[in-house]
C-alpha positions as CSV (number, residue, x, y, z in Angstrom):
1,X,-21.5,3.4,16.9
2,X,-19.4,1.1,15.0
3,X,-18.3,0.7,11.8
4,X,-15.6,0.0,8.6
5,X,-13.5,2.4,6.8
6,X,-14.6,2.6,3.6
7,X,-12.2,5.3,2.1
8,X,-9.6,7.6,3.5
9,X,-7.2,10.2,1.8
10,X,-4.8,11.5,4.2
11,X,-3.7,14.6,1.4
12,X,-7.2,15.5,0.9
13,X,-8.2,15.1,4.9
14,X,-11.3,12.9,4.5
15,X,-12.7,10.0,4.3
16,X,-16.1,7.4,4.5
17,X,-17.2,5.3,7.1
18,X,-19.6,2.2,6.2
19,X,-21.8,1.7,9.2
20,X,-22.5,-1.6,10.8
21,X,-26.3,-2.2,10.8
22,X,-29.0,-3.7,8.1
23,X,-30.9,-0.2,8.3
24,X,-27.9,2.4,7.4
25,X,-28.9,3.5,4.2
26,X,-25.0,5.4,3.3
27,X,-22.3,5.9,3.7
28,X,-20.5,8.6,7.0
29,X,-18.2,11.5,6.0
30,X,-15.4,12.0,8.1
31,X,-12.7,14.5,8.4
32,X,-9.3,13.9,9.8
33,X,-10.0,16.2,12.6
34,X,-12.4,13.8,13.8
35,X,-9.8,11.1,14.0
36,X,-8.7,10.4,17.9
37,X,-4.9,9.3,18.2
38,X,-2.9,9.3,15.3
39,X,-4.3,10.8,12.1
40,X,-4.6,7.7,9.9
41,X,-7.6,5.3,8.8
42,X,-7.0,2.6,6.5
43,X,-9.2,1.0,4.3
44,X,-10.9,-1.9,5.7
45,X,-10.1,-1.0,9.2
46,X,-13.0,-0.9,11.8
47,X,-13.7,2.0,13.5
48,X,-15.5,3.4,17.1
49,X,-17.1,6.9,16.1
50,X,-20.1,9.3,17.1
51,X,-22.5,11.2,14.7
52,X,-22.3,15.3,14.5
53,X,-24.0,18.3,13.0
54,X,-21.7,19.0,10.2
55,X,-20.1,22.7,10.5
56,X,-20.8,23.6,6.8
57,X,-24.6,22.3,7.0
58,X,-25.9,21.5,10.2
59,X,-28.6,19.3,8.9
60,X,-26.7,17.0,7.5
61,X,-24.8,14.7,10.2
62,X,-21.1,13.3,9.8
63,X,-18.8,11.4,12.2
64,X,-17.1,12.9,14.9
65,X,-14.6,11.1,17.3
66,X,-13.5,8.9,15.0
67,X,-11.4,6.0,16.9
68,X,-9.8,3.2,14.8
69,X,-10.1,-0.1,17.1
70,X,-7.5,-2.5,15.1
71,X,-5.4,-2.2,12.2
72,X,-5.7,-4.0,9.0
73,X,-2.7,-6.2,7.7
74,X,-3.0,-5.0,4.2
75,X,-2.7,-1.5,5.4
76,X,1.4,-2.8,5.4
77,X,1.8,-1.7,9.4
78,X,1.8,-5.3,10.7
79,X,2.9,-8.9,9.9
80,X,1.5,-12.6,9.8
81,X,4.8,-13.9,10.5
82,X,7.6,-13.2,12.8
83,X,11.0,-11.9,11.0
84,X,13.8,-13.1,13.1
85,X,16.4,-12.1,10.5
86,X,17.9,-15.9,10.6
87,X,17.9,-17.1,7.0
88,X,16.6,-20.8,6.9
């Protein structure tokens, strides 16, 4: 399933996923176990994930496997333009 990172808090160890789709009616929990790579997800940043049981209430399902697919420019990790370090 795909989707967009609606919230993440890296202290706290969770965060939201909005799914892609006209009939997902909320939003995914996700816990930064779930996250495959590095453990970050940024706001905004679209995301590759599976749905769960969730351990505390197996009823209820969450996302699991988590894999960011691109990150964001606002997250402050990349750059538009090129610094070359020449001053023009």
């Amino acid at each position: 399933m795909l989707g967009t990172c609606l919230f993440f808090d890296r202290l706290r160890g969770y965060g939201f996923i909005v799914p892609d789709g006209p009939d997902t009616a909320s939003d995914i929990f996700f816990h930064f176990s779930a996250i495959v790579g590095a453990k970050r997800c940024f706001k905004g940043q679209r995301v590759q994930y599976e749905l769960g049981p969730s351990p505390k209430d197996p009823a209820n399902l969450i996302a699991v496997r988590v894999k960011p697919l691109e990150t964001p420019l606002s997250a402050g990790l990349g750059t538009a333009t090129l610094n070359t370090g020449v001053r023009q």
